[in-house]
C-alpha positions in Angstrom: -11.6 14.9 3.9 -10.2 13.8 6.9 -9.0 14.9 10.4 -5.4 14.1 12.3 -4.5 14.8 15.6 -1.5 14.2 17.5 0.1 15.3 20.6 3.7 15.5 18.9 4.4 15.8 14.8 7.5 15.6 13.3 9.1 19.2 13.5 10.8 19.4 10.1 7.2 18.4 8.2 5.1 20.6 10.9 7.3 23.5 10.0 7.8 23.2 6.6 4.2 23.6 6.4 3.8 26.4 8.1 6.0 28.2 6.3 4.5 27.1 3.0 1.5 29.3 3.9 1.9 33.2 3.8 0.8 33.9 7.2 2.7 31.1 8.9 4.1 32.8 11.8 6.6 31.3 14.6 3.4 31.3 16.8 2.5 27.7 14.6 5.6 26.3 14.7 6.8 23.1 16.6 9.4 26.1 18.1 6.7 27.9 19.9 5.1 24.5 21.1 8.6 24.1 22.7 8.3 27.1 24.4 4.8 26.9 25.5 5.6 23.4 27.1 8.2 25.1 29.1 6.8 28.0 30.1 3.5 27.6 30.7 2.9 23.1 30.7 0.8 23.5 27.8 -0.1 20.6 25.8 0.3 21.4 22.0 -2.5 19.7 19.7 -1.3 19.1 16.4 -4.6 19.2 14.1 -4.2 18.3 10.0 -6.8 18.0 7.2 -6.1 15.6 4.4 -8.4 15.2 1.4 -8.4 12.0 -1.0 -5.0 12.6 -2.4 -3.0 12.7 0.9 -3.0 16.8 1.0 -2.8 18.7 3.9 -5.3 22.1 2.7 -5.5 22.9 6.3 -3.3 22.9 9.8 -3.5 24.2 13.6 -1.3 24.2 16.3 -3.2 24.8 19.4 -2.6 24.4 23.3 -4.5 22.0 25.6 -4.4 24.6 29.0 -5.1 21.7 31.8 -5.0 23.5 35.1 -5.1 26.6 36.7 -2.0 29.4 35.4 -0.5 31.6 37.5 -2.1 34.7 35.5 -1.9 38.3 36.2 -5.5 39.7 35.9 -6.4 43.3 35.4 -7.3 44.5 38.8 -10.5 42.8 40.9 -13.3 43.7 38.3 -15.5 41.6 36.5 -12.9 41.1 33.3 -10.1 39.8 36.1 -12.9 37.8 37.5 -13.9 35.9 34.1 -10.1 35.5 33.4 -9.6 33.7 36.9 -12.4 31.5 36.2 -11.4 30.8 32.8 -8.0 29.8 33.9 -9.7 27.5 36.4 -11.0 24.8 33.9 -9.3 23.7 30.7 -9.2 25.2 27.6 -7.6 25.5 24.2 -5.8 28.7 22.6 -3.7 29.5 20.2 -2.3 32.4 18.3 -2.3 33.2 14.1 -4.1 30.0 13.5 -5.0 27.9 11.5 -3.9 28.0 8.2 -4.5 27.3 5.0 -2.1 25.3 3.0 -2.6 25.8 -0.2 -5.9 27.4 -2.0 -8.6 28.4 0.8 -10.9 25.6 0.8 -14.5 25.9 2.9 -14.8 22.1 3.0 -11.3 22.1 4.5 -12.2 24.9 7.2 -15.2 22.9 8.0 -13.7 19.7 8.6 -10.8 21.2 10.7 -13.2 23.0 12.8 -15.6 19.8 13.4 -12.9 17.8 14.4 -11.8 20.2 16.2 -14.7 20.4 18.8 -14.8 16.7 19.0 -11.4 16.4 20.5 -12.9 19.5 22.8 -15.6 17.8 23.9 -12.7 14.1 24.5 -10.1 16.5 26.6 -13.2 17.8 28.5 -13.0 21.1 27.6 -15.0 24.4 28.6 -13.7 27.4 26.6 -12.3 28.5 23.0 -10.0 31.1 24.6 -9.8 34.5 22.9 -7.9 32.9 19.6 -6.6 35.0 16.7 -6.9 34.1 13.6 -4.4 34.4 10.8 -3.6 38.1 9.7 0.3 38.1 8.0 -0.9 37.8 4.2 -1.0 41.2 3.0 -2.8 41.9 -0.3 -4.6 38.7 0.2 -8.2 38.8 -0.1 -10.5 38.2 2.9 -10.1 34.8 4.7 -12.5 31.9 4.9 -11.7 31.2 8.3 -13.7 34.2 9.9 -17.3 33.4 8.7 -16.4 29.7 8.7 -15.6 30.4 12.9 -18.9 32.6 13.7 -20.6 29.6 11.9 -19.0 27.1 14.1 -20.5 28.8 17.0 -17.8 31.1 17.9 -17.8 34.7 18.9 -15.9 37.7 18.8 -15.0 38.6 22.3 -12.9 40.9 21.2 -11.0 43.3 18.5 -7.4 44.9 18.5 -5.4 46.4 15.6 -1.9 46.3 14.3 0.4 47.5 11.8 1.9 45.4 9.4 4.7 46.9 7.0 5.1 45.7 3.8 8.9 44.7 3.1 8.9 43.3 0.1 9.1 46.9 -1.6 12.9 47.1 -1.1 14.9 49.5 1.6 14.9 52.9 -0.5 10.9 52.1 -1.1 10.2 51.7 2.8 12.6 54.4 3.8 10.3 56.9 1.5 7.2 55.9 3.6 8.4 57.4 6.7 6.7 60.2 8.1 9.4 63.6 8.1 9.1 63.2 11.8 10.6 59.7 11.7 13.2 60.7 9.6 13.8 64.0 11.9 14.1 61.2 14.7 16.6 59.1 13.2 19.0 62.0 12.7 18.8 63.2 16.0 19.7 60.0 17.2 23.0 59.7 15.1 23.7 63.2 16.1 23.0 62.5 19.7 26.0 59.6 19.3 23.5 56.4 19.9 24.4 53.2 18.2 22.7 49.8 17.9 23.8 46.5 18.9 22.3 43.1 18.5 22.8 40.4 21.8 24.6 37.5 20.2 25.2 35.4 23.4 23.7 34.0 26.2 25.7 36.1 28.7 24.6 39.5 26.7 21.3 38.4 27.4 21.7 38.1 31.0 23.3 41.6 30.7 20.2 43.0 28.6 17.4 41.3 31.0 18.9 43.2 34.1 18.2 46.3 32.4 15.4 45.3 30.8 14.2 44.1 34.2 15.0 47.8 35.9 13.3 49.7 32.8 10.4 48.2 32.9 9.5 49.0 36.6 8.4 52.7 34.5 5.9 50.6 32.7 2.2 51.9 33.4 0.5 49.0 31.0 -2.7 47.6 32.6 -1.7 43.8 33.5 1.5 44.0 33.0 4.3 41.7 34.8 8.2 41.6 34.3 8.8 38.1 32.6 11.5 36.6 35.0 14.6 35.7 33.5 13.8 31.7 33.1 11.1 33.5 30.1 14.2 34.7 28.4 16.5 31.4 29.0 13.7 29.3 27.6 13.1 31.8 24.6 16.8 31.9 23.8 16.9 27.9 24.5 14.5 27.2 21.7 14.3 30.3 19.1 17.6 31.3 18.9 19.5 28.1 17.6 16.9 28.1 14.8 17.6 32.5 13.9 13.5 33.0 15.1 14.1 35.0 17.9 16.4 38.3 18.1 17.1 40.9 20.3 18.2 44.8 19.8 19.0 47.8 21.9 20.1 51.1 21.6 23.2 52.5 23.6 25.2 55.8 23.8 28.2 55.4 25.3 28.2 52.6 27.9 24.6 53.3 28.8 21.9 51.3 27.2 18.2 53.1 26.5 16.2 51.2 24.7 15.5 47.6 23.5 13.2 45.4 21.5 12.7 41.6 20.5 11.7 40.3 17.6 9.9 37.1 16.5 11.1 35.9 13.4 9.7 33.2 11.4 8.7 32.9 7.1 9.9 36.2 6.3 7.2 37.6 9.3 9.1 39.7 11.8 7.1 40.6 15.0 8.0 42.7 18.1 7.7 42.5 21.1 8.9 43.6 24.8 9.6 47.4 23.8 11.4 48.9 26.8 12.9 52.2 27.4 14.9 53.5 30.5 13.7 56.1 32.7 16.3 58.3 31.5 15.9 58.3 28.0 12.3 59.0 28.7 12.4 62.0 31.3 15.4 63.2 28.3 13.2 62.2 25.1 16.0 60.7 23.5 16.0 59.0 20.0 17.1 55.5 21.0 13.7 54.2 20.2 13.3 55.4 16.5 17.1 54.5 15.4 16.5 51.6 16.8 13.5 50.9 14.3 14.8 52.4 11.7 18.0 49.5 12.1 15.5 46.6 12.8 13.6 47.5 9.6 16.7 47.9 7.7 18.2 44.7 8.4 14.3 42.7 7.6 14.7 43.9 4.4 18.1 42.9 3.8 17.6 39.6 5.3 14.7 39.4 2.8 11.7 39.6 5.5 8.1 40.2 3.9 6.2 41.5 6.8 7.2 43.2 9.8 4.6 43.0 12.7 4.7 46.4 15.1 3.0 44.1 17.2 -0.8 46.2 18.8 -2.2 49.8 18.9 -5.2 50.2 20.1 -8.1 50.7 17.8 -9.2 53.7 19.6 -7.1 55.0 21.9 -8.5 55.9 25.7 -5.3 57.7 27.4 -2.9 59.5 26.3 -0.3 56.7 26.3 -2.3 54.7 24.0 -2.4 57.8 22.1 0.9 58.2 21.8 2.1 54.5 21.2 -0.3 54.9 17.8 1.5 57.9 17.0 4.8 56.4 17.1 3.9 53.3 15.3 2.3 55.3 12.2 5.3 57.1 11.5 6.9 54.0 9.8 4.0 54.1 7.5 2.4 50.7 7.9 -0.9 49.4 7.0 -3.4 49.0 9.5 -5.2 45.4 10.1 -7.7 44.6 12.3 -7.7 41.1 14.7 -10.5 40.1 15.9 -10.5 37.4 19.1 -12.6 34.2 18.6 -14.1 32.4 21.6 -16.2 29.7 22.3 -18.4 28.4 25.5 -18.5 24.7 25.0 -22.0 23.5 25.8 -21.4 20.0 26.3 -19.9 20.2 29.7 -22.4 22.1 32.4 -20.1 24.6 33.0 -20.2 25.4 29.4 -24.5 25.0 29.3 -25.2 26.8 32.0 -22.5 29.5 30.6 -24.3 29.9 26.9 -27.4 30.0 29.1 -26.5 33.4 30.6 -25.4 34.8 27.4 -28.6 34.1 25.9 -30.5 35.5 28.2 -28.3 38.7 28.4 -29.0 38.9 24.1 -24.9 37.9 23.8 -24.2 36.8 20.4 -24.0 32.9 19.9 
């Protein structure tokens, strides 16, 4: 087998691809390199496998990070620390990656992961950054890619969980699996006079970010930074034209509660940027679950597979991560695990002297 890498692939074939394998998710698409390239000046890596006959059994997209990112770290402890000195020296990441094309093949895997570490140690890089491996085929059996990463050298730095519905059952099938206090929810809502409404124009988006913008001050999540508004342009700029990114919200009257984006991508819809205003949270209004329930609703009649609620936490620590779990189970999704892969790269000093430490602390790898 052998190894390609370019800094740019055709987007029609590199997409095409992706969404020939089951857990091909907008995060592997030449989309997201657009965005990433925008957003944050990373260099995408396109990385292929092809065996004798001119196959492709394997494929990455992952980011060459070249200098220091404006990040926000979690406080001044010894976890913002490692993240500011991370950010200080290049390193690759990437998200849901790689994939398999076709049949998992180990030879593939092995090849992919090889070449990968050679065109580490040519872009003089000093850390695997906390990838995630692919996690959107559900049924499938266990991938190859895990024990074919911890042989590579890698480690898991860390593990979070999410909830994947399965879509494929058909609307009445997924309604069924709601909990009774979902369903209580939903007709509260209705009563209550809220309606949904999708943003179909640059202009509503303006309109949503300012209150996106002025909800979000409520939010009490660790790390967490308002996007400014040039993260929605550039989201809108490259995912919308193509249907992969959409936005909902929740309103009652002329006041908006509630919102949520979606990534959308192979029949894989994923969340993300869950707001809710101050008032519908001091009121406990029902914006939030009608607003599922309508999201959901339309995946399936779109003819989605997967829908991603996007993180709990494996065991929640505060009450708030208690009650985001909560919330999320009610819709009656299956829960996967997602494990982060890193790597030290002992070929530069930084990386040496790096493993060093860990093995003398008894750190795995």
């Amino acid at each position: 087998m052998k190894a390609i890498i370019k800094d740019h692939w055709d987007p029609e074939e590199w997409n095409k691809w992706v969404a020939s394998s089951p857990s091909g998710t907008i995060f592997q698409t030449t989309h997201w390199a657009a965005v990433m390239g925008e957003r944050n000046k990373w260099a995408p890596r396109y990385l292929v496998v092809r065996d004798h006959e001119s196959k492709q059994p394997s494929a990455l997209l992952l980011f060459f990070k070249k200098k220091f990112l404006d990040v926000p770290l979690s406080g001044a402890n010894a976890r913002g620390l490692t993240r500011l000195v991370r950010e200080l020296f290049p390193s690759y990441t990437w998200l849901y990656g790689p994939l398999f094309l076709g049949e998992e093949d180990q030879t593939a895997a092995k090849c992919l992961l090889s070449a990968l570490d050679k065109k580490a140690q040519e872009d003089g890089i000093h850390f695997v950054d906390k990838v995630r491996l692919p996690c959107h085929d559900m049924g499938s059996e266990a991938s190859l890619w895990a024990p074919s990463f911890l042989e590579a050298g890698y480690r898991i730095e860390r593990e979070e969980a999410t909830l994947l519905l399965d879509l494929r059952c058909g609307e009445e099938d997924l309604m069924s699996r709601y909990r009774q206090s979902a369903r209580k929810a939903i007709r509260r809502a209705r009563d209550e006079g809220i309606q949904i409404k999708e943003i179909s124009t640059l202009w509503e988006l303006s309109q949503y970010y300012a209150f996106f913008k002025r909800a979000s001050r409520r939010k009490d999540i660790e790390g967490f930074r308002v996007p400014p508004w040039q993260v929605f342009r550039s989201l809108w700029k490259h995912l919308q034209p193509d249907a992969c990114l959409r936005f909902f919200a929740a309103h009652r009257g002329n006041e908006t509660l509630c919102g949520l984006g979606i990534w959308k991508f192979n029949g894989i819809w994923t969340e993300f940027f869950s707001v809710q205003s101050e008032k519908s949270f001091r009121e406990k209004l029902y914006g939030n679950d009608l607003l599922k329930d309508e999201i959901l609703r339309t995946a399936v009649r779109e003819g989605a597979r997967v829908y991603d609620l996007a993180g709990i936490s494996p065991d929640p620590a505060t009450p708030k991560e208690s009650g985001i779990r909560r919330f999320k189970e009610k819709w009656g999704g299956e829960k996967v695990t997602i494990r982060m892969f890193g790597k030290t790269c002992r070929y530069s000093l930084l990386g040496r002297t790096a493993h060093l430490v860990r093995k003398l602390k008894g750190e795995n790898r």
